[in-house]
KOLGU-4560 file (N, C-alpha, C; in nm, 3 decimals, padded with zeros to 5 digits):
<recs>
<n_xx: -02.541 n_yy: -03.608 n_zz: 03.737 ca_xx: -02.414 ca_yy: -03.637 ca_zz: 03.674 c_xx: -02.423 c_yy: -03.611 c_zz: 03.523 mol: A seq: 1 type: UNK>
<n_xx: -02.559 n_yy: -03.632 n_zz: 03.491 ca_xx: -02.536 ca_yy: -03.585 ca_zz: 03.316 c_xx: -02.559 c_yy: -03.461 c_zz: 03.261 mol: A seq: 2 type: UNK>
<n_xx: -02.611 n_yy: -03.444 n_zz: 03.304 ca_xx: -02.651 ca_yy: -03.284 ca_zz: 03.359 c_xx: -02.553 c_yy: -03.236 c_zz: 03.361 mol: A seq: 3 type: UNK>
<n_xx: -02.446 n_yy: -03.236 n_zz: 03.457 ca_xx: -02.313 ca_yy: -03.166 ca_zz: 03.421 c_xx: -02.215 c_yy: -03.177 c_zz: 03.331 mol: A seq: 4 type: UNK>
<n_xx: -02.201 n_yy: -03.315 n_zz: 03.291 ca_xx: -02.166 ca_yy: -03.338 ca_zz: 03.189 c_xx: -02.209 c_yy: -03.305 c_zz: 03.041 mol: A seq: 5 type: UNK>
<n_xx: -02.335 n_yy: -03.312 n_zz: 03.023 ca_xx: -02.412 ca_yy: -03.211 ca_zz: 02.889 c_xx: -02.390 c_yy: -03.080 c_zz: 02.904 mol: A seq: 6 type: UNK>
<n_xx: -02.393 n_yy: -03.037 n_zz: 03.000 ca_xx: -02.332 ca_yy: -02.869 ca_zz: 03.018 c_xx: -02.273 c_yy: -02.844 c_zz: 02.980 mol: A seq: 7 type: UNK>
<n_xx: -02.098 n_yy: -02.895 n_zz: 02.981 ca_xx: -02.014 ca_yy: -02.907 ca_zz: 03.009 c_xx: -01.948 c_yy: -02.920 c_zz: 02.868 mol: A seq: 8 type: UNK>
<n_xx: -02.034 n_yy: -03.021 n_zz: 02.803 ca_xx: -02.030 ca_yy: -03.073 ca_zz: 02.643 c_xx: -02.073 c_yy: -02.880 c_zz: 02.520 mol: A seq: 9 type: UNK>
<n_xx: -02.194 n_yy: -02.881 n_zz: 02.570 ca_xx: -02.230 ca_yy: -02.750 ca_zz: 02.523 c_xx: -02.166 c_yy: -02.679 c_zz: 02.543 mol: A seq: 10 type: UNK>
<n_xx: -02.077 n_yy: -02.609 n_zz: 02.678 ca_xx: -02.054 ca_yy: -02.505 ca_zz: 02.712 c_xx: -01.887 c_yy: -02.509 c_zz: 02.584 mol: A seq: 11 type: UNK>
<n_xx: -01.842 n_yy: -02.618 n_zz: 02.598 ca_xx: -01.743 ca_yy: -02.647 ca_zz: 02.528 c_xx: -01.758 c_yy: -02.626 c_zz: 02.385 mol: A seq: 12 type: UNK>
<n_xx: -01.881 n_yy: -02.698 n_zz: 02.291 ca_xx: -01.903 ca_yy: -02.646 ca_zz: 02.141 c_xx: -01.914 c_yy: -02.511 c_zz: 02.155 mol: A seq: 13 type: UNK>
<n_xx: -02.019 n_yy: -02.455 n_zz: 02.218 ca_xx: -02.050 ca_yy: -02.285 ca_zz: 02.198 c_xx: -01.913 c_yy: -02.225 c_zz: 02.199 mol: A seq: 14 type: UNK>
<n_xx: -01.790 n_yy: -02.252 n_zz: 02.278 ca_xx: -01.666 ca_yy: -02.160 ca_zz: 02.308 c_xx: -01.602 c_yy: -02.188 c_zz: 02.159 mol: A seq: 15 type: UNK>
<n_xx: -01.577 n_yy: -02.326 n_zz: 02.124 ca_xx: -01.553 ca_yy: -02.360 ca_zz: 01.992 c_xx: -01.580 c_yy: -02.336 c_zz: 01.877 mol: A seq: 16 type: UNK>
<n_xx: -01.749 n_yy: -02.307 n_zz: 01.892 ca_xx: -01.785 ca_yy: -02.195 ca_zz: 01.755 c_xx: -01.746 c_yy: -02.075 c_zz: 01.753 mol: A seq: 17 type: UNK>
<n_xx: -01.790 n_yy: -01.969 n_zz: 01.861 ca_xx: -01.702 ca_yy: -01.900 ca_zz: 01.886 c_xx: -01.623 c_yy: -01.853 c_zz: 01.864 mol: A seq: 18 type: UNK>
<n_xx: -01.522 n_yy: -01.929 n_zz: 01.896 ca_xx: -01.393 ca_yy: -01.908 ca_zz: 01.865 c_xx: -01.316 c_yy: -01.886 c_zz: 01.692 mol: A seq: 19 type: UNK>
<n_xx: -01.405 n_yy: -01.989 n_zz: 01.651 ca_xx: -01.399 ca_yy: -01.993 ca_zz: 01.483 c_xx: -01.459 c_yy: -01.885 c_zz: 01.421 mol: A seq: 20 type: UNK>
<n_xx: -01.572 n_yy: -01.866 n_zz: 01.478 ca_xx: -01.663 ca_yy: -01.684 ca_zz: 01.413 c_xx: -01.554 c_yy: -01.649 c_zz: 01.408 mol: A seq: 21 type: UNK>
<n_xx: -01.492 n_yy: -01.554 n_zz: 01.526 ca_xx: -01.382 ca_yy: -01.475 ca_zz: 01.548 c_xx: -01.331 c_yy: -01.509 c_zz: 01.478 mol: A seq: 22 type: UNK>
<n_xx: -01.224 n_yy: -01.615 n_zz: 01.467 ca_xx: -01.116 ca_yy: -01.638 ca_zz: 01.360 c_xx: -01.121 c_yy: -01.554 c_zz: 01.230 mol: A seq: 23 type: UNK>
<n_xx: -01.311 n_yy: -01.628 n_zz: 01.195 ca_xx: -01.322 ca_yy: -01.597 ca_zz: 01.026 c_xx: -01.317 c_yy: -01.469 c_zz: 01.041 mol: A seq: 24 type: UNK>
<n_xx: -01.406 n_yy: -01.425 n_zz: 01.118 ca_xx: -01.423 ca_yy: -01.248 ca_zz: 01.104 c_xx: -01.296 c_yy: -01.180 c_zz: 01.061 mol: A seq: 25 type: UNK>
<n_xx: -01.198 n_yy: -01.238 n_zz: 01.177 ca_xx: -01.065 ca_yy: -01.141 ca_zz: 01.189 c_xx: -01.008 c_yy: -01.145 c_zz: 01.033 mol: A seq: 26 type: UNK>
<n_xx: -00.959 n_yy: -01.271 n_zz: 00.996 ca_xx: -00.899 ca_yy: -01.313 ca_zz: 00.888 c_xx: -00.978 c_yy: -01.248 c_zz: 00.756 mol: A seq: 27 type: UNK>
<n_xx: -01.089 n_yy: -01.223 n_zz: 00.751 ca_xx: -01.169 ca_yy: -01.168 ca_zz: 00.653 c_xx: -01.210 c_yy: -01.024 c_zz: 00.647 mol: A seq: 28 type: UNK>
<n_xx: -01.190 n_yy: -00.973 n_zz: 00.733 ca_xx: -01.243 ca_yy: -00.832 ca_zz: 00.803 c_xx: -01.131 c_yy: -00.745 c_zz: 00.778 mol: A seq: 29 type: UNK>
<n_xx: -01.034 n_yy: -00.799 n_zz: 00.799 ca_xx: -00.840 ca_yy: -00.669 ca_zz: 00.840 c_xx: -00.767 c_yy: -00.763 c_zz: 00.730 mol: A seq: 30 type: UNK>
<n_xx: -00.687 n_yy: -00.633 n_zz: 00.748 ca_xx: -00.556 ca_yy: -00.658 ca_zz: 00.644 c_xx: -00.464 c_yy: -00.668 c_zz: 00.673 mol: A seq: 31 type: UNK>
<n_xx: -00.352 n_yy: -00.747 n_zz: 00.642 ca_xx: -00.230 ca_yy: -00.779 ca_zz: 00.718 c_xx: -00.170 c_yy: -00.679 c_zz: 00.704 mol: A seq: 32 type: UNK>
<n_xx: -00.088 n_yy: -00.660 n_zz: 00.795 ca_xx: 00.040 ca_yy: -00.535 ca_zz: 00.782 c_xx: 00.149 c_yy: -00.614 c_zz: 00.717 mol: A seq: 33 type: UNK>
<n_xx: 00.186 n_yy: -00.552 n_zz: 00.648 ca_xx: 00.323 ca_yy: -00.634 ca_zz: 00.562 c_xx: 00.409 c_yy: -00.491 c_zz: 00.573 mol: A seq: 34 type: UNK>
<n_xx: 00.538 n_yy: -00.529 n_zz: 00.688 ca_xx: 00.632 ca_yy: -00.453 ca_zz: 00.623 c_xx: 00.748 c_yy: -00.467 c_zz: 00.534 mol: A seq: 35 type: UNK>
<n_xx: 00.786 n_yy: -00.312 n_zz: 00.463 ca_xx: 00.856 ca_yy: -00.326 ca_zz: 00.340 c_xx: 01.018 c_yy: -00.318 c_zz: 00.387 mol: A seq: 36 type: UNK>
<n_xx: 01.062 n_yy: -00.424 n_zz: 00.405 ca_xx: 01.196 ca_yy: -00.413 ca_zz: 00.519 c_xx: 01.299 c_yy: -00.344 c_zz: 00.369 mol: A seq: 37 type: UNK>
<n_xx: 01.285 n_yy: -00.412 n_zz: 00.258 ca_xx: 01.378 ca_yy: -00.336 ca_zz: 00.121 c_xx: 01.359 c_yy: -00.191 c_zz: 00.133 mol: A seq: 38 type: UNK>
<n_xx: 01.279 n_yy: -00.124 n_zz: 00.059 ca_xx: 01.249 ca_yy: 00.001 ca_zz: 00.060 c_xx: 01.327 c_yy: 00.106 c_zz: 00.149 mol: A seq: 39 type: UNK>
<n_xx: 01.278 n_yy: 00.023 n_zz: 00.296 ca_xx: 01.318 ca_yy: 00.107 ca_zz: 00.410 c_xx: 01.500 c_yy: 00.057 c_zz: 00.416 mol: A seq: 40 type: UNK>
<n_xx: 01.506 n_yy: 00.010 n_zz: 00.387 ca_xx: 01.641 ca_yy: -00.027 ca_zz: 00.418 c_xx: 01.736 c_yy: 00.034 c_zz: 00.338 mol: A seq: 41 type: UNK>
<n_xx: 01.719 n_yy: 00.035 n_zz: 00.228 ca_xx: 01.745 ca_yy: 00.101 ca_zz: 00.082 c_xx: 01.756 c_yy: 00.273 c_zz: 00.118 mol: A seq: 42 type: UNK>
<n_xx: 01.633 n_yy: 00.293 n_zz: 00.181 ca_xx: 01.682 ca_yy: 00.474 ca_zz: 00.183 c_xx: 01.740 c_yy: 00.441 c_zz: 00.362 mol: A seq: 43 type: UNK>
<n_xx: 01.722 n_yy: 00.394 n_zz: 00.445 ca_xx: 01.826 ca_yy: 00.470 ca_zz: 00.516 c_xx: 01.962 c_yy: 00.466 c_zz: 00.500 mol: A seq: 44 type: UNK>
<n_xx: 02.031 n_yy: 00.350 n_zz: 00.391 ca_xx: 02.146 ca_yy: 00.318 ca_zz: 00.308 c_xx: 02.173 c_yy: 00.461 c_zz: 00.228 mol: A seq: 45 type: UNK>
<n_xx: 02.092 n_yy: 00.517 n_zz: 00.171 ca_xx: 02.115 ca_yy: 00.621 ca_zz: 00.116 c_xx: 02.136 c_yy: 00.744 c_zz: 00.162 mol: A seq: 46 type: UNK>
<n_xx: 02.050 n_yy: 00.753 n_zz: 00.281 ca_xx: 02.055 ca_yy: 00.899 ca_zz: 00.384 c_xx: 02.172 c_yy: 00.900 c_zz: 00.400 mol: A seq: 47 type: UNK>
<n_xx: 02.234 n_yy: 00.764 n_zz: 00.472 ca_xx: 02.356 ca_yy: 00.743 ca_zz: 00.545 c_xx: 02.469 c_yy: 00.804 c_zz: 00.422 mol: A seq: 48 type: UNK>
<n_xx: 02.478 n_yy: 00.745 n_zz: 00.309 ca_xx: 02.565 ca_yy: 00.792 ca_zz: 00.223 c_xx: 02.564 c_yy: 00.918 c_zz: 00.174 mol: A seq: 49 type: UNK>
<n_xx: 02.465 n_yy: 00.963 n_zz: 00.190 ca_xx: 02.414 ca_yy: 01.128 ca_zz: 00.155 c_xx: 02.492 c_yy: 01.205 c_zz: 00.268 mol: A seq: 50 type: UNK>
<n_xx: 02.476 n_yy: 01.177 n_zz: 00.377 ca_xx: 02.574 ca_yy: 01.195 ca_zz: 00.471 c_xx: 02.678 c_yy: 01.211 c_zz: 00.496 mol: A seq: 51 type: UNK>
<n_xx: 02.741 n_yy: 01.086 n_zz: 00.430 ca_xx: 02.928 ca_yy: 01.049 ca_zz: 00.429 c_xx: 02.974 c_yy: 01.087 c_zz: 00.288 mol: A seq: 52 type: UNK>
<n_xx: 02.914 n_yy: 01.132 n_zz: 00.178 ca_xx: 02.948 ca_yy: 01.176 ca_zz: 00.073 c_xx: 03.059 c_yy: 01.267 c_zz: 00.052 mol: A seq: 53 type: UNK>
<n_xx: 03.191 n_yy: 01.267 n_zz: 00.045 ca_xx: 03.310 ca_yy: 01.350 ca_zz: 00.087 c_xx: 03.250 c_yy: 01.512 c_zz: -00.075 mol: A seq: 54 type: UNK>
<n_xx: 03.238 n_yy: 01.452 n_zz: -00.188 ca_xx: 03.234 ca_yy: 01.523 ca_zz: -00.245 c_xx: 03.083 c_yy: 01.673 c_zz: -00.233 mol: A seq: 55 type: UNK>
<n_xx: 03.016 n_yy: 01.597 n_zz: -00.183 ca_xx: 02.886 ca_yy: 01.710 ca_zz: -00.111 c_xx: 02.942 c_yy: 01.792 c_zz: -00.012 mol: A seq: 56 type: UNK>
<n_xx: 03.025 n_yy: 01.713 n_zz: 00.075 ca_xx: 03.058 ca_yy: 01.765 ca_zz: 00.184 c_xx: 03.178 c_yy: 01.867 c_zz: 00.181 mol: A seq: 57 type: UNK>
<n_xx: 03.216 n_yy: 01.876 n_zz: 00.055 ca_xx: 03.376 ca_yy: 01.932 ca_zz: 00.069 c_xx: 03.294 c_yy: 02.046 c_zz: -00.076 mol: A seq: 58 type: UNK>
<n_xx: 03.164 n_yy: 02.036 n_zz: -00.106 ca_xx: 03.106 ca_yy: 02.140 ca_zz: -00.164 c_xx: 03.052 c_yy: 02.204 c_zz: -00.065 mol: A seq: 59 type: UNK>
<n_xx: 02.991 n_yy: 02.162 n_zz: 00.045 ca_xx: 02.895 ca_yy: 02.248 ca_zz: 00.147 c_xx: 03.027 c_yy: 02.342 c_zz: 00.203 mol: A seq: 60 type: UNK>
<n_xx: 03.118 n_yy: 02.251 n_zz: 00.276 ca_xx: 03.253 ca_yy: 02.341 ca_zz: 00.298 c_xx: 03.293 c_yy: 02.484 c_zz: 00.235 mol: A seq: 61 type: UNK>
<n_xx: 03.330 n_yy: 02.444 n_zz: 00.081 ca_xx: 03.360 ca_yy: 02.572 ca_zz: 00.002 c_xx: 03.262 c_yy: 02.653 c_zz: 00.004 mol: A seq: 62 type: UNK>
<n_xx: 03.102 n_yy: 02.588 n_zz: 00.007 ca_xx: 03.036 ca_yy: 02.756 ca_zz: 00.017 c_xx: 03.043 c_yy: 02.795 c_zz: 00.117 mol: A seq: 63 type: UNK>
<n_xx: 03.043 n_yy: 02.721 n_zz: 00.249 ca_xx: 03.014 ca_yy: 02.799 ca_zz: 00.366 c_xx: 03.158 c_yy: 02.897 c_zz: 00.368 mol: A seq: 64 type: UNK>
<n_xx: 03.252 n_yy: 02.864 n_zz: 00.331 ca_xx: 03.418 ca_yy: 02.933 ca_zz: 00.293 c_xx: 03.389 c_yy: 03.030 c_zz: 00.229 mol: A seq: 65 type: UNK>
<n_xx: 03.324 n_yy: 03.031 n_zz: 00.102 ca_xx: 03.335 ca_yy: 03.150 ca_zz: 00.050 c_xx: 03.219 c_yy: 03.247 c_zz: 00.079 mol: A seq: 66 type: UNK>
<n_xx: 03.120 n_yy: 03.228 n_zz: 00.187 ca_xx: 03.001 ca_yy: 03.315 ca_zz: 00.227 c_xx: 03.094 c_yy: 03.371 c_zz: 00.361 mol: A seq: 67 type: UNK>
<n_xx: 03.237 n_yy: 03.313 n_zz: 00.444 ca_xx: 03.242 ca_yy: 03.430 ca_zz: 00.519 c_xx: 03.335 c_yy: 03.525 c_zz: 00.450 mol: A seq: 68 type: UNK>
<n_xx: 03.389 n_yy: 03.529 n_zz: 00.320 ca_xx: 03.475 ca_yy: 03.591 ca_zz: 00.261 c_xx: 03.423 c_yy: 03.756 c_zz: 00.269 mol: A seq: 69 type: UNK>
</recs>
């Protein structure tokens, strides 16, 4: 009966250290990914308007107008 129970005790610290190595390793070892949600958000705001821009668009128009002339 103690016997299994001391086992049981050990088998439990060892998983527990363990487990904490890992932890530290991870946490000390890698680098978080941080994403830049502004940045990215910011230019696809801009693509989009680059896009809908009437005055670009009513320039691309006139040249393509005056290249089939």
């Amino acid at each position: 009966m103690w016997g299994v129970l001391r086992t049981a005790v050990v088998a439990t610290l060892i998983l527990m250290l363990l487990h904490q190595i890992y932890n530290h390793l991870q946490s000390t070892l890698t680098v978080p990914r941080v994403a830049d949600l502004v940045q990215r958000s910011e230019k696809k705001y801009a693509d989009i308007e680059a896009i809908l821009n009437p005055n670009e668009m009513k320039n691309e128009l006139d040249a393509f107008l005056s290249g089939l002339k």
